[in-house]
Structures are given as structure tokens and as C-alpha cells.
C-alpha positions as CSV (number, residue, x, y, z in Angstrom):
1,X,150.4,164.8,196.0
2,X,154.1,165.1,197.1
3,X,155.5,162.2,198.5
4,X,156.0,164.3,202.0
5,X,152.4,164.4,202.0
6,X,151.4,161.4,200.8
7,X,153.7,159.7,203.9
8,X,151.4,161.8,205.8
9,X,148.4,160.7,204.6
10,X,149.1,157.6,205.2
11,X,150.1,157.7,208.8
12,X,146.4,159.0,209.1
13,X,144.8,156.6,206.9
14,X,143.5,153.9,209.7
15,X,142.4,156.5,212.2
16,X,140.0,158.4,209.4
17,X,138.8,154.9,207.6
18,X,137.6,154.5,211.3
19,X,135.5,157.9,211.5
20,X,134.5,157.5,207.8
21,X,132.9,153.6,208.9
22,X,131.6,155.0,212.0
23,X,129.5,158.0,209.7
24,X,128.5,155.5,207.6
25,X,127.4,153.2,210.5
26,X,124.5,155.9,211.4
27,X,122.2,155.2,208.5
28,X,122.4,151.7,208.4
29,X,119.0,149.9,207.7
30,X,117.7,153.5,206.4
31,X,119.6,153.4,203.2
32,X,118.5,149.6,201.7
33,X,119.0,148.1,199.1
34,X,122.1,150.3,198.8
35,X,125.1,150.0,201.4
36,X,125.4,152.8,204.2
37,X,128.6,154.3,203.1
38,X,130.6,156.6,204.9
39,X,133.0,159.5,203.2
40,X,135.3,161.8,204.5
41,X,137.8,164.5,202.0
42,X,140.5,165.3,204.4
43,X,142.9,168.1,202.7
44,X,146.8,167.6,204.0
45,X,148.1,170.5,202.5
46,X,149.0,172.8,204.8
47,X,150.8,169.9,206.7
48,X,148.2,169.3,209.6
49,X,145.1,166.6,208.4
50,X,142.1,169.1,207.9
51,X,138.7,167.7,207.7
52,X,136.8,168.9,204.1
53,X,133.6,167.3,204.1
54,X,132.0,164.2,205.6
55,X,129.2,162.6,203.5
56,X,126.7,159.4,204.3
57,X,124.4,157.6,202.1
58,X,121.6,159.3,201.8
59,X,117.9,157.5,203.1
60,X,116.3,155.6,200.6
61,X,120.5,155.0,198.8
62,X,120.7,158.2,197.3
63,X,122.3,160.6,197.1
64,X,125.5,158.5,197.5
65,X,128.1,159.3,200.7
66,X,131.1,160.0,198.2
67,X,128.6,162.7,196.1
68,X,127.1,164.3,199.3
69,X,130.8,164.5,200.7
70,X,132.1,166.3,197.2
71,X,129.2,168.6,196.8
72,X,130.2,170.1,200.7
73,X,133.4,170.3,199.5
74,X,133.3,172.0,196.7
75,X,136.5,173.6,195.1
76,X,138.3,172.8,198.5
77,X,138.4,169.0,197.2
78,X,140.7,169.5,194.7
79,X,144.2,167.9,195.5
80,X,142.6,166.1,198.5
81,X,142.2,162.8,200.1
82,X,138.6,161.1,200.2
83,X,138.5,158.1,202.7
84,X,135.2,155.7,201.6
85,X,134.1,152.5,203.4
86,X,133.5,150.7,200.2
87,X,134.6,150.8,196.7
88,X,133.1,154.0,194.3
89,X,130.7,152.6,192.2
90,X,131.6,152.5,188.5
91,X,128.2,151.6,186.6
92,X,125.7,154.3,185.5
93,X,122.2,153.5,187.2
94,X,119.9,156.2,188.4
95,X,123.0,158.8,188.8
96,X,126.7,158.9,187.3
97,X,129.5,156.3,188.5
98,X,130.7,158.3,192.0
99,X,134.1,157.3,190.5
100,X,133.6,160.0,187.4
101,X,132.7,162.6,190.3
102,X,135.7,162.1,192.1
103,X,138.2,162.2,189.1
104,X,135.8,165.2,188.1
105,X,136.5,167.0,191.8
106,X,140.1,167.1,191.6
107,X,140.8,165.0,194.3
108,X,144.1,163.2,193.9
109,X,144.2,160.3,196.6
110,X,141.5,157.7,197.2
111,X,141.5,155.1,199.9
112,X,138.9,152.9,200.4
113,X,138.5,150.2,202.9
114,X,136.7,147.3,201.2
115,X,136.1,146.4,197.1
116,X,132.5,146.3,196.0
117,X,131.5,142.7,195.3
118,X,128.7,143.8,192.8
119,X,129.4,142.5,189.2
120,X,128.5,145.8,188.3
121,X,131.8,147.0,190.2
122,X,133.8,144.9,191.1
123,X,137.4,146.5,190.7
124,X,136.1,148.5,188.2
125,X,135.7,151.6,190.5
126,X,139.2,151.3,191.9
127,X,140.3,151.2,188.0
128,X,138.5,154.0,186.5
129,X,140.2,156.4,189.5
130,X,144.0,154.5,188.7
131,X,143.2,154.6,185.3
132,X,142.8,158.5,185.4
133,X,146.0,159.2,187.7
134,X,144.7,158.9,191.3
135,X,146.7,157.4,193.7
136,X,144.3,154.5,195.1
137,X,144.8,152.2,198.2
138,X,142.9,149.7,199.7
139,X,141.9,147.7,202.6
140,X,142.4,150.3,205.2
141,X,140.2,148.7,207.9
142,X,139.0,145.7,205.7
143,X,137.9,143.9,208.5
144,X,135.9,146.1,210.1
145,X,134.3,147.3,206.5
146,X,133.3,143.5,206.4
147,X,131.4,143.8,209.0
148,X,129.7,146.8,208.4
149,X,128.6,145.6,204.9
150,X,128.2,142.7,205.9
151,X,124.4,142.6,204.8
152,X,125.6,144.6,201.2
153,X,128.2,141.7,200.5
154,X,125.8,138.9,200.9
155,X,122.6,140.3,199.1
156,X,125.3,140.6,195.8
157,X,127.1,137.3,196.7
158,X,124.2,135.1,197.6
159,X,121.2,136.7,197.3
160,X,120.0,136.8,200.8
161,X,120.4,139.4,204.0
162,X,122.3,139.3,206.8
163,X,120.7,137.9,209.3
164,X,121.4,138.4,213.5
165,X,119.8,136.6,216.2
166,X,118.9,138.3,219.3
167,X,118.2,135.9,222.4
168,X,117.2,137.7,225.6
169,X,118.3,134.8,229.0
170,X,118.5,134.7,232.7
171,X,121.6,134.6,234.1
172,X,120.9,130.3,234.3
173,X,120.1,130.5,230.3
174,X,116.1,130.5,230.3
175,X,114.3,132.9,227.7
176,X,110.9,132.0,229.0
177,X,109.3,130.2,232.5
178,X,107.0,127.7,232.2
179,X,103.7,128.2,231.5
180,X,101.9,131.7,230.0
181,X,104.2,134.2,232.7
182,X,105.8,136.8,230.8
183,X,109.3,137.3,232.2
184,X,110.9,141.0,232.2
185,X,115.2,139.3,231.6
186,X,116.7,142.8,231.1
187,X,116.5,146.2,232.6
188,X,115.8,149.7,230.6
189,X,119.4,150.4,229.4
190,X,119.6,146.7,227.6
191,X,116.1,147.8,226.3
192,X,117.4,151.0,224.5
193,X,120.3,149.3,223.3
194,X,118.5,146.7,221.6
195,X,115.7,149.7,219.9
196,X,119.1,151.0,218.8
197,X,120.2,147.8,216.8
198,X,116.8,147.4,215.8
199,X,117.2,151.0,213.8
200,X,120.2,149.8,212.3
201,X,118.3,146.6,210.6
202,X,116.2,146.7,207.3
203,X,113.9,144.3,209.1
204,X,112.8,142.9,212.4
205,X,111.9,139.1,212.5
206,X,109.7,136.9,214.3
207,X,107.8,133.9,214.1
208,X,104.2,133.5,215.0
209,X,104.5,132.3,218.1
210,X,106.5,135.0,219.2
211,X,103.3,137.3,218.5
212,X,101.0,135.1,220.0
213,X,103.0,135.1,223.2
214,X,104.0,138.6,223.7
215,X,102.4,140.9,221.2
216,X,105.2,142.7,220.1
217,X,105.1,146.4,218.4
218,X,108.6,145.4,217.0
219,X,109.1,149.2,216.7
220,X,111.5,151.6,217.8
221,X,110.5,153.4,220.7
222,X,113.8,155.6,221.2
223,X,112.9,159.5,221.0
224,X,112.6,161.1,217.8
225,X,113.5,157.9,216.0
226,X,110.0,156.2,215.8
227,X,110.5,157.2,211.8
228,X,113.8,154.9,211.8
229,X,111.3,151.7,212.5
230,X,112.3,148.8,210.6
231,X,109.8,146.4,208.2
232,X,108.4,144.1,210.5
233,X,108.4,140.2,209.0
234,X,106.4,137.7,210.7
235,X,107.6,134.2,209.9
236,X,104.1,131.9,209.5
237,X,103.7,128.8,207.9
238,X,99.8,128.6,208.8
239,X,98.8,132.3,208.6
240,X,97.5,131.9,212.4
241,X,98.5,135.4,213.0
242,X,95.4,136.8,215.1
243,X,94.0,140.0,213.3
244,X,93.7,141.6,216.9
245,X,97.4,141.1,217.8
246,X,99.4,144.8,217.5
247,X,101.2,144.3,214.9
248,X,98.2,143.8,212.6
249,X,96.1,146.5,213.7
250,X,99.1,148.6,213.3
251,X,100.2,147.7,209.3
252,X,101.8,149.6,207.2
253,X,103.3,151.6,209.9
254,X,106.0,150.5,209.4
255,X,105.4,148.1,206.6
256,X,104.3,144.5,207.6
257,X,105.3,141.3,205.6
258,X,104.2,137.9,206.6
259,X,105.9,134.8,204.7
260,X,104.3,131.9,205.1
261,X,103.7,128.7,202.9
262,X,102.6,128.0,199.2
263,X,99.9,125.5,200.8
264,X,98.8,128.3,203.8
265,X,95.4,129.0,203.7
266,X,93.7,131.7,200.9
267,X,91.2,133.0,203.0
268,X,93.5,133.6,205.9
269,X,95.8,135.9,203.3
270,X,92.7,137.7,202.2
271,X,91.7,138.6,205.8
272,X,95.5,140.0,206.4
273,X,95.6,141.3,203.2
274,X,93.2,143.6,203.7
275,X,94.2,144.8,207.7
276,X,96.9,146.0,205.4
277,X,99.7,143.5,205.8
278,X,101.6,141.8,202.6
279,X,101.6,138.5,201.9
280,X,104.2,136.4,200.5
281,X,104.7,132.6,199.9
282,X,108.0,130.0,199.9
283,X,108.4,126.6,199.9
284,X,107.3,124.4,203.0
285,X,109.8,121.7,204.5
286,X,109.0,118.2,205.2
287,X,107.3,119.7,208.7
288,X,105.2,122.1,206.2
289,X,107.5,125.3,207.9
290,X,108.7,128.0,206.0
291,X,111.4,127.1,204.1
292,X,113.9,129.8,205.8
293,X,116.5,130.1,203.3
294,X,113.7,130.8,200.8
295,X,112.1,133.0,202.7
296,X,115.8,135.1,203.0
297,X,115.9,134.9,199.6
298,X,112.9,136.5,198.8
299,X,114.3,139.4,201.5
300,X,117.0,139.8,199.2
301,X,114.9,140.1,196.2
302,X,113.2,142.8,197.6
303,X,115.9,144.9,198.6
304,X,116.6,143.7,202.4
305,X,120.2,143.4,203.3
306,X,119.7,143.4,207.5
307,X,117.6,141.1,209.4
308,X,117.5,141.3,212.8
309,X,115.3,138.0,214.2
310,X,113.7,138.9,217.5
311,X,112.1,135.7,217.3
312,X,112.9,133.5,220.0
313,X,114.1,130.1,220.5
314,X,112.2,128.0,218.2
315,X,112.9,130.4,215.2
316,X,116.6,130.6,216.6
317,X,117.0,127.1,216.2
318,X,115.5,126.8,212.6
319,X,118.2,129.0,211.3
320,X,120.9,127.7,213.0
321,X,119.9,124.3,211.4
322,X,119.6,126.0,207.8
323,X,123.3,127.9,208.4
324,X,121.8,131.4,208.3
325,X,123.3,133.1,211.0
326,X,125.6,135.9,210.3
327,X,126.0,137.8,214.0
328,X,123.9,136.1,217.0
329,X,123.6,138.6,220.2
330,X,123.0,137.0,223.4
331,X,121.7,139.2,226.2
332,X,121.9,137.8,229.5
333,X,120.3,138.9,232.5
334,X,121.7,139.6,236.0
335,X,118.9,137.7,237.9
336,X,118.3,133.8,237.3
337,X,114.7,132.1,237.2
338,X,115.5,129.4,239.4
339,X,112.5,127.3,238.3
340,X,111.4,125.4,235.1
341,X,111.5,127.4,231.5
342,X,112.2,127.2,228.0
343,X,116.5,127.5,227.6
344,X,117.4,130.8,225.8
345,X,120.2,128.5,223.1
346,X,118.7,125.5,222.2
347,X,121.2,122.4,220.6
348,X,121.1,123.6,217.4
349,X,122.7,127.5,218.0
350,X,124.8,126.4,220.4
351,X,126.6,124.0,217.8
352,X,126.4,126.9,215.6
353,X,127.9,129.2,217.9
354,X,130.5,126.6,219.2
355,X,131.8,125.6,215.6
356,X,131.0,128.0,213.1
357,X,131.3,131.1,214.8
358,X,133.8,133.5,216.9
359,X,133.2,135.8,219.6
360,X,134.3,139.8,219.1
361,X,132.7,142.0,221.3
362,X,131.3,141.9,224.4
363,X,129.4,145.0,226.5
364,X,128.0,145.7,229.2
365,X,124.2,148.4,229.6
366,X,123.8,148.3,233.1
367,X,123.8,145.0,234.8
368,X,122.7,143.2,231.2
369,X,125.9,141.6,229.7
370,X,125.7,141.2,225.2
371,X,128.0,139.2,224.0
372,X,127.8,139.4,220.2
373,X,129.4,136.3,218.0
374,X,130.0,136.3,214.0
375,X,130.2,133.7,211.9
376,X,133.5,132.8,210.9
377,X,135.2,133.3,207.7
């Protein structure tokens, strides 16, 4: 690449790392355990940035975004610039290092946005392309890469998912009145949005109070994306989950896990066991609860890298106590109770929220106001 070109490039570089993390964005919690990557060859030749290919990670984590992005481009990637949202991968696993396919596509300038934290990669990617002459630079849009592999870069680093909190409260704070009255806090926009952040988890959590109380589907009831449904966890350290609440008699679609505790009881597993749920065990605390941070652990182990915890207050609290809370989202509604009820933050997350987080994005879906918090570096 001439250097007139490459000076080009470069004055591009942030506005195309953007779209690339933006693609990549759309098949988050469909690609697990692999990260959703986003790829885009742009060709500068002719002077004027011309868009190539775009590629995504593929559902299921393969094809890769990089490989889907070259095999669109074909010949017309040769001399080109690839922007990727995370490092190429360098190891050989079920397909070839994406790094060989890009030195084997001709393209001659790589810029990626974040470096892979797998041992398996590591740097290595970002040396096998310098290593063969490609002009490599990184950390376009690192903190926005962070974010979006966020889950990715804690499954390799500590062996658990990414976990967000969702808490749904009246405009005085309450996520529930007193007594058995189901309150309806947000209006119908608030509702899509949050089906759309549920399709972007691997998982939806709750505890088992939440299911006795409200009976959740903990689906995604958006048209035509009922297929991007998340694993549904149910957090519960008695096995008391009723065999005629919805989410049983609708197991395995999606998928339904239960954690609960070595010491739960045997014939309660057998009776969920066979409506079709999974079963899995971790330590109890001195309260016999689920252990939560081995309970993320075994999410990790089994390929989860997004959790989004639907799971109210209680549940809320008991990660905030644990440190587990990566991104908490708190939905407030325009209209207050004005009466007794359960508070939407208990002490616990709002210490959390107050000292070991930031806030970085607030939005508005109608009258509902989310203001989203992340934990700080």
C-alpha cells in the first residue's frame, strides 16, 4: 500500500472499526462460545473508501467473520484493508488460523480493534500477519471492542460470563407492591427493547422466586426472532421450581438449565429431569444458596459468555455482594406506586453501582428511561 493510501486509510480507520463492531453486534448471544466478530475489506485504491465485503461470525462460531468476509470478496481482496473487531485467531482448531487466510487473500493492511486474550492467541495473530509483511494496527475503537467482548474476555480471563442485571422500577424506585399484585412498570416500547437485549445474551437468568411470582416465558417474543431465544437458567438452591410453571412445561424450547445445590433434593431433579430441564449442581453458602460465582463458573464451562439476569431484587443483591456484575440496566418507569413495595436497588447494588461502577449510556423508549452502568476498569 502506498503511503498516499495508507494516510487515507487511516483517516477512515475509526469510522469503519465502528460499522465493523456494529455488524458484529447483530449475532451476539447466537455465536457462543465463540465471540461475535465483525469484518469489513474496504479497497482504497481508486482513492475513494469502497466497501469489499462485510462478514459476521457465523451462528453456532463458525464460519468465522474474517473467512465469511474473504470468501465474498474473493480476488477483489487482494491489496485491501480488512477492519476486524478482535484479533485473527492464530491456532488451528476445527478450521485454519483466519490469520493464514488473510495473508493467503492478498490483503495488505489489517486493523483490528482489540487483541485476543486467549492463550491460544494472544499476539500471536497480530504476529503471524507482521511477520508475513502486512501492515497491522491496533486499538482502533478499543474501548468500545471492550465492551462488545466483554463476555469473550472474561470466559478466557476468568472463566465465567458476563453478567448484566436488568431491574425494572417506578419512577419512586419500587420493583414490586406489596403483597401478590403484579405491577405492569414499563410500557410496550421498553418491553421490545428489553426482548432485544435478551437476543443478544447466551442466557436469561432468574431465581426461583422470580418464577413463582410471575411465571415468566423468558423468551423472545419480537417477530421472526422467537429462534434467537436465549438458554433460560433458573437459579434454585431447593429445586422448588413448580412442574406447572411455563418455563417447565415449555423445556428444551429453548434449552432450560436449573443450578441448584449439591445437598438439593434427588427426587426433585428426577421429576425436572424428566419434564425435560437439566440439572446441575454448585456449592451452597453458609445460607445453603447457590454459590453464585460457582454457578458462573459452570456457565463458562459450558460455553456461556452473556448472562442477562432478569431476576429481580433478591438475586440482584446476591451478585452484587459476590462482585459479579459487569453492566447493570435500570429501567425506570414514568408512573410511581405511591404505596408500600419491595425497592427495585436494594443496599447491596447500589454500593455496587455507587463505587465500582460508571454510568455510559442512557436512553429513552417512550416514557421508560434505561440507564445502563459498567463496571469500572
Amino acid at each position: 500500500m502506498s503511503p498516499r493510501l495508507h494516510d487515507l486509510a487511516q483517516a477512515h480507520d475509526a469510522h469503519f472499526m465502528r460499522a465493523a463492531l456494529a455488524l458484529g453486534e447483530r449475532h451476539l448471544g447466537a455465536t457462543w462460545p465463540n465471540p461475535s466478530v465483525g469484518a469489513i475489506i474496504v479497497d482504497y485504491a481508486s482513492g475513494v473508501p469502497v466497501i469489499v465485503a462485510r462478514g459476521i461470525t457465523q451462528a453456532g462460531g463458525r464460519p468465522h467473520a474474517e473467512r465469511v468476509a474473504i470468501d465474498l470478496a474473493g480476488p477483489a481482496a487482494r491489496g485491501a484493508t480488512i477492519y476486524v473487531t478482535l484479533e485473527p485467531c492464530s491456532h488451528h482448531g476445527k478450521t485454519p488460523p483466519c490469520a493464514e487466510a488473510i495473508i493467503a487473500s492478498g490483503i495488505a493492511r489489517v486493523v483490528t480493534a482489540l487483541s485476543d486474550p486467549d492463550p491460544r492467541v494472544a499476539g500471536r495473530g497480530h504476529g503471524l500477519l507482521r511477520q508475513a509483511g502486512l501492515l497491522v494496527t491496533a486499538g482502533i475503537e478499543a474501548q468500545a471492542a471492550a465492551r462488545s467482548h466483554r463476555g469473550h474476555v472474561l470466559r478466557v480471563t476468568q472463566g465465567r460470563p458476563a453478567v448484566t442485571v436488568k431491574l425494572a422500577r417506578t419512577a419512586d424506585g419500587y420493583a414490586a407492591a406489596a403483597g401478590a399484585e403484579r405491577l405492569m412498570i414499563t410500557g410496550g416500547i421498553a418491553n421490545d427493547r428489553v426482548h432485544l437485549m435478551r437476543m443478544h445474551a447466551d442466557a436469561i437468568m432468574v431465581g426461583a422466586g422470580t418464577v413463582a411470582a410471575d411465571d415468566p416465558r423468558l423468551d423472545v417474543r419480537l417477530p421472526g426472532l422467537s429462534a434467537r431465544s436465549p438458554v433460560r437458567v433458573v437459579i434454585d438452591s431447593g429445586l422448588s421450581l413448580a412442574l406447572e410453571s411455563r418455563l417447565v412445561q415449555s423445556a428444551g424450547d429453548p434449552p432450560s438449565w436449573v443450578i441448584t445445590t449439591v445437598g438439593a433434593p434427588v427426587e426433585a431433579e428426577r421429576r425436572l429431569v424428566a419434564a425435560g430441564l437439566e440439572v446441575m449442581r454448585v456449592g451452597a453458602d453458609d445460607a445453603g444458596r447457590v454459590r453464585l460465582d460457582e454457578a458462573m463458573r459452570l456457565l463458562g464451562a459450558r460455553g456461556i459468555t452473556r448472562v442477562f439476569c432478569e431476576g429481580g431484587p433478591a438475586l440482584a443483591e446476591g451478585l452484587s455482594q459476590a462482585g459479579l456484575i459487569d453492566e447493570a440496566v435500570l429501567v425506570t418507569g414514568a408512573q410511581k406506586l405511591d404505596r408500600p413495595g419491595l425497592r427495585a436497588v436494594g443496599p447491596a447494588l447500589a454500593h455496587y453501582i455507587r463505587n465500582r461502577m460508571q454510568a455510559f449510556a442512557k436512553e429513552y423508549a417512550g416514557p421508560d428511561q434505561f440507564s445502563f452502568f459498567e463496571r469500572s476498569a
